[in-house]
N, C-alpha and C positions, 0 to 999 in steps of 0.2 A: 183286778186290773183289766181293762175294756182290753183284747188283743183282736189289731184289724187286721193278720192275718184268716184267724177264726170267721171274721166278718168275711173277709172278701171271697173265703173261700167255699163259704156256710155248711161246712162241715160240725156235726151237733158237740156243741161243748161237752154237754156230756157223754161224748158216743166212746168207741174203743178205741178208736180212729185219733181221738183228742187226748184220750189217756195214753196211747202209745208217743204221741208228738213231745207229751210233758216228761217223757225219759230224760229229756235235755231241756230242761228247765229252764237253766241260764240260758239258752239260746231263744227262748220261749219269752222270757223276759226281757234280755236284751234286746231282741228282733221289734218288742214294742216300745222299749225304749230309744231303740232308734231313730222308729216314728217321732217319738215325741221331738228329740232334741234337732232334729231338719225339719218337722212340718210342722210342730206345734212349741216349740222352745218360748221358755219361759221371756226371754229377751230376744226379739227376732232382730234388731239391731237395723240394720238399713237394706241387709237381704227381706224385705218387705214379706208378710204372709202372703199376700196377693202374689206377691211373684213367687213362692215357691209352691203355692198350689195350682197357679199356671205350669210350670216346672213338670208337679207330677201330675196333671190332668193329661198335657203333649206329651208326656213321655208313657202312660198309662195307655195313651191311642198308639202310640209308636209299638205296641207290644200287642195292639189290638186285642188287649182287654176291655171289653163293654162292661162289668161290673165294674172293674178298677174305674174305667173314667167317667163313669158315673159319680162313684163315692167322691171321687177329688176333685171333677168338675162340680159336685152342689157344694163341695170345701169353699170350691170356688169362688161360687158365687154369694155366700156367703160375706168376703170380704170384696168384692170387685162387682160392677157392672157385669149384664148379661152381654155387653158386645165383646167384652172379653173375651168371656166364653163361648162366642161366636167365633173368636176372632183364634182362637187356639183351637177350636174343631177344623178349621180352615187349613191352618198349618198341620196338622196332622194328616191329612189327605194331601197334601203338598210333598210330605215329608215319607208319608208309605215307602217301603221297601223291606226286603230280604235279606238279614244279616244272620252272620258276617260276612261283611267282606272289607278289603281296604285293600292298601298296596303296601307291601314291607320295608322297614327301611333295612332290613339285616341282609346283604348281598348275595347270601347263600341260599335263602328263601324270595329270590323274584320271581321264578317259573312258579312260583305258589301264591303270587301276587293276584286279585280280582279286585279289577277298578270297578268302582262303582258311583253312584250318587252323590254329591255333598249338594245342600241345600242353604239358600240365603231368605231370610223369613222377613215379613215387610216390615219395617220399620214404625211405617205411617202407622199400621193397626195396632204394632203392639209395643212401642215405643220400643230406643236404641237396644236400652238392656236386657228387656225383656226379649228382643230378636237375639242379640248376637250370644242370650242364655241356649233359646232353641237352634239356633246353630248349631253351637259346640255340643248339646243335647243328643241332636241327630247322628252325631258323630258318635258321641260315647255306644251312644245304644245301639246302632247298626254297623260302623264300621269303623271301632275303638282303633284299630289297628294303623289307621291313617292319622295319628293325633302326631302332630309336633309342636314345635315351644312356636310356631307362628300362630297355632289354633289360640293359645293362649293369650297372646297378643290380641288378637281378636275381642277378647273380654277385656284385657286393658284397655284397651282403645277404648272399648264401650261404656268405660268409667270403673269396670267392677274393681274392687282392693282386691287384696289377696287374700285375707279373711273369708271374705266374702265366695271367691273362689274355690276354694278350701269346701266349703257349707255347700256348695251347688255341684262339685263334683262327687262329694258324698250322697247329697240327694240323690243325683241321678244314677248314682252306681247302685247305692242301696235301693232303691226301686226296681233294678234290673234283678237282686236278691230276691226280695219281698214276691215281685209278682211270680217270680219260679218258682217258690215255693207253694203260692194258693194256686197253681196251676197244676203241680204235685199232687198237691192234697185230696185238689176237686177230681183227679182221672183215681188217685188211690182212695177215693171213696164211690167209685164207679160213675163216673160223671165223664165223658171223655170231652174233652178239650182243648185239642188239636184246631187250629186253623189252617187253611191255606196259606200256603205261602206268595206273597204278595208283588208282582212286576214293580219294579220300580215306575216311578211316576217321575223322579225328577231329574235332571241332566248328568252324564256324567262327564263333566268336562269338570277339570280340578280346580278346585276355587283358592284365586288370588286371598291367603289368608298373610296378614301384615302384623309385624312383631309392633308393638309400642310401649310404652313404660308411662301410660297415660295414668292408670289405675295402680299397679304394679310391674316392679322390672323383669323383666325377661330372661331368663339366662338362656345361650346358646352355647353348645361344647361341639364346634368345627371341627377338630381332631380328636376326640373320644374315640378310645381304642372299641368298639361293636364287638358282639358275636356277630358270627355269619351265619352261625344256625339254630336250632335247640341243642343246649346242649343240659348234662345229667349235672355236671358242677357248679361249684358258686356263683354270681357273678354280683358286679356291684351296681349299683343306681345311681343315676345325679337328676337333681331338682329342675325343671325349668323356671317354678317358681319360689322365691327364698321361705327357706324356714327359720322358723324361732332359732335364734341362736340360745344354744345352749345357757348361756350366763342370764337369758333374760324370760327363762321358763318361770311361769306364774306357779304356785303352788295347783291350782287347776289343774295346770298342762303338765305337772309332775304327775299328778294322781289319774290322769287320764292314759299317759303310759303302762302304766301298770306295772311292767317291768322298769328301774331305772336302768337296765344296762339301754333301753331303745332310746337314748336322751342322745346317744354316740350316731346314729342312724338320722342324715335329713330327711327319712320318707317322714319317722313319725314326727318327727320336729314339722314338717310342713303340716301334717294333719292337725297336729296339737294346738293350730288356729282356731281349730272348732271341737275344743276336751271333750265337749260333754257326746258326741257323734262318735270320735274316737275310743274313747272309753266304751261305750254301750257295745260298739263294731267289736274293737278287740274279746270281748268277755261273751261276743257270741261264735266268735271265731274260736276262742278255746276250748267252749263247750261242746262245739260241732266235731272237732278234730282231734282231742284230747281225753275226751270223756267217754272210755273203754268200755261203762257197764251196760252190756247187750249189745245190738246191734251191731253195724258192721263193724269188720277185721278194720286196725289203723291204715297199715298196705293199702284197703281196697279205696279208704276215702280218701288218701293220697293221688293214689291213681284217678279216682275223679279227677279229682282239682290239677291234676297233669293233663291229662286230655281237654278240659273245659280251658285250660291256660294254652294247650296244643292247638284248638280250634280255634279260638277267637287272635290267637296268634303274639300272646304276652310270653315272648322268650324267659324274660324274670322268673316269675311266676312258676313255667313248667320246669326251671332247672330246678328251683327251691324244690318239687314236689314232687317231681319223677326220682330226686334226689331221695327226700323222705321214701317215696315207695321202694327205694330198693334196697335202702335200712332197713325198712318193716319185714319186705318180703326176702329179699336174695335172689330178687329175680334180676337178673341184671338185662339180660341179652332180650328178655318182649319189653322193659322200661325202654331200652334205645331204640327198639323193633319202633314204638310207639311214639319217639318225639324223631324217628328219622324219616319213614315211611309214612305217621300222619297218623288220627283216627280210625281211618279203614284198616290198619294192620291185625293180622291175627296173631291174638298173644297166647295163645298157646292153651286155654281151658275158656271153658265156656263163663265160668263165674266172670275171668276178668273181661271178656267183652263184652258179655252184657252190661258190666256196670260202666264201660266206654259207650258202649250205645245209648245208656240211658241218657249219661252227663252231655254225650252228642246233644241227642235231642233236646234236653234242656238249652242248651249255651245257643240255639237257632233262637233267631227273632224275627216273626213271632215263633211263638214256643213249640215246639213238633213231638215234643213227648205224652205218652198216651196209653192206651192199655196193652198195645203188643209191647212197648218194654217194662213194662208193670211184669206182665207175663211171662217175660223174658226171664224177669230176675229173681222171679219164684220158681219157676220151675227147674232155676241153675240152684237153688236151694236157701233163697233168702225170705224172711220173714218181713211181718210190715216195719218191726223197727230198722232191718239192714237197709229196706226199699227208704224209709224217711232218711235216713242217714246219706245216703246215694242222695235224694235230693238235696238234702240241706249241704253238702260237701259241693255239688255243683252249682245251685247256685249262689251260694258264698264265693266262687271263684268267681261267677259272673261279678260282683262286688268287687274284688280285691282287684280282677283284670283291670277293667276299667281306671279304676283309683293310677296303677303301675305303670298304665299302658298313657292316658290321660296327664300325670302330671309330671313324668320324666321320663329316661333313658336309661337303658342298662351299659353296663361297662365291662369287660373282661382284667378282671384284676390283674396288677403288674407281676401275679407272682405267676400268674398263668398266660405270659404272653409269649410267643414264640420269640 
């Protein structure tokens, strides 16, 4: 099996470096099966190939990867005119900037609020839906945290279904995945590659984003009880866009759950529009987080995926997994230290900040991880399997954030409301 993280990151198939990555096989396999079922799917349906290699060419320069948007601009051009691909390098220098940032909607966290950029892409060049895709694109990938059910609307309006929505937010989350990890791979195989980080270029005045049910309905929850902050407990999610109702799950969207108790859960019911993406996603997210032989402690890949959900600012996200971390560990008081005080807190041993510093560095766009926390987390006493593991646990939350952050709201269950 052709795997284009290997490609992107050209790291030697056969090196030590490749055999330590195949510890986690399903994720190895998965991570290409991903690929296939969003960029090269056996039925691309009316999400057009041309527009999801548009998709990941702007979103590949959004991360200012010059290989990535290479490989998926010639995808590109492959099925579409070269003004296209004129017309998407444009947009990508349009769209430059420095994430994360957004503004919160959780009350407790506005003094941690960083307005920044949103972008409206021209039309004329790249027709309706291919712009109002790199809209909501630019959003996910720099400043996910700004997402509400009007961004969504946006894509209704622009004609997209919800299907179809479903498939373009998994693209572009899993390319936030993908590229972190050949970024990983290429600094852990002595390659540094770090960029600058980049001034924004476009306005930041808040863009009029308008609900419609042109494409698909909308849902808004005006009175949804919110967190106010990160918190270490449950909490629940609601859809902005509908999911499969359970009665009307295709034997597909059964098998792509994996588990049937997630059939009770609208997140996976909204994803299970696009099985064959969901499936591949889940079985490399088990791999990453579940599959104990070598590499890192369960606690510390938790703790990634809590800081990488802490920085990018997906409240869901960091309670599930600060949560996890302090089953694994028993550390309770640096998990709170960590979702109260932020990133920068010091937890209390050197192992666990530097695997906070690394998953920092990864979850930045463009990516700022590099050889000082390579070296950071060996000489705290980790091997290349723990350092892969550190990567792939970060940026699989860049994945999962987006996905949470992007197509719902979190909820404070009634059994925990004051």
């Amino acid at each position: 099996m052709t795997d284009i993280i290997t490609v992107l990151s050209a790291i030697d198939p056969d090196g030590a470096l490749a055999r330590t990555r195949i510890q986690r096989s399903a994720a190895v396999a998965n991570s290409q099966l991903s690929f296939e079922a969003l960029l090269e799917p056996l039925n691309p349906g009316t999400f057009s190939f041309g527009e999801r290699y548009a998709v990941a060419t702007y979103v590949a320069g959004l991360h200012q990867d010059q290989a990535a948007f290479d490989f998926y601009g010639e995808l590109l051009l492959d099925d579409a005119p070269a003004s296209l691909r004129d017309a998407v390098a444009a947009a990508v220098q349009q769209g430059l900037a420095s994430g994360p940032y957004g503004t919160y909607r959780e009350v407790g966290l506005a003094a941690e609020s960083q307005p920044g950029p949103s972008v409206r892409h021209d039309a004329a060049a790249l027709g309706e839906r291919l712009a109002a895709a790199f809209d909501v694109a630019h959003l996910m990938v720099l400043h996910p945290r700004d997402s509400r059910p009007e961004v969504l609307g946006h894509l209704s309006g622009a004609g997209w279904s919800a299907d179809e929505l479903v498939s373009l937010a998994q693209l572009v989350a899993f390319l936030a995945y993908q590229l972190r990890v050949v970024h990983g791979l290429r600094v852990v195989d002595g390659r540094e590659a770090t960029v600058e980080p980049t001034p924004s270029s476009g306005s930041v005045e808040q863009v009029d984003w308008q609900l419609s049910d042109r494409g698909f309905p909308v849902t808004t929850y005006p009175d949804i009880v919110a967190p106010e902050r990160f918190v270490s407990h449950s909490l629940g999610w609601k859809p902005w866009a509908p999911p499969v109702p359970k009665g009307d799950l295709r034997p597909d969207q059964w098998e792509a759950l994996v588990e049937k108790r997630r059939a009770d859960m609208p997140y996976f019911r909204l994803l299970a529009r696009d099985p064959q993406a969901l499936k591949a996603r889940t079985l490399t997210d088990n791999d990453i987080f579940y599959n104990i032989e070598g590499g890192l402690g369960r606690a510390e890949r938790e703790l990634s995926a809590a800081a990488t959900s802490r920085l990018n600012g997906c409240t869901f996200c960091a309670s599930v997994h600060a949560g996890f971390a302090i089953e694994q560990s028993g550390r309770v008081d640096d998990v709170e230290r960590l979702l109260a005080e932020g990133v920068g807190a010091d937890l209390g041993s050197e192992s666990w900040n530097a695997v906070v510093d690394a998953a920092v560095a990864l979850t930045h766009t463009p990516v700022r991880f590099g050889s000082a926390q390579v070296d950071r987390l060996r000489a705290a006493g980790l091997d290349d399997a723990a350092v892969l593991d550190v990567i792939n646990s970060a940026a699989f939350f860049n994945w999962a954030n987006r996905l949470m952050l992007g197509l719902g709201e979190p909820e404070v269950p009634a059994r925990l409301r004051a």
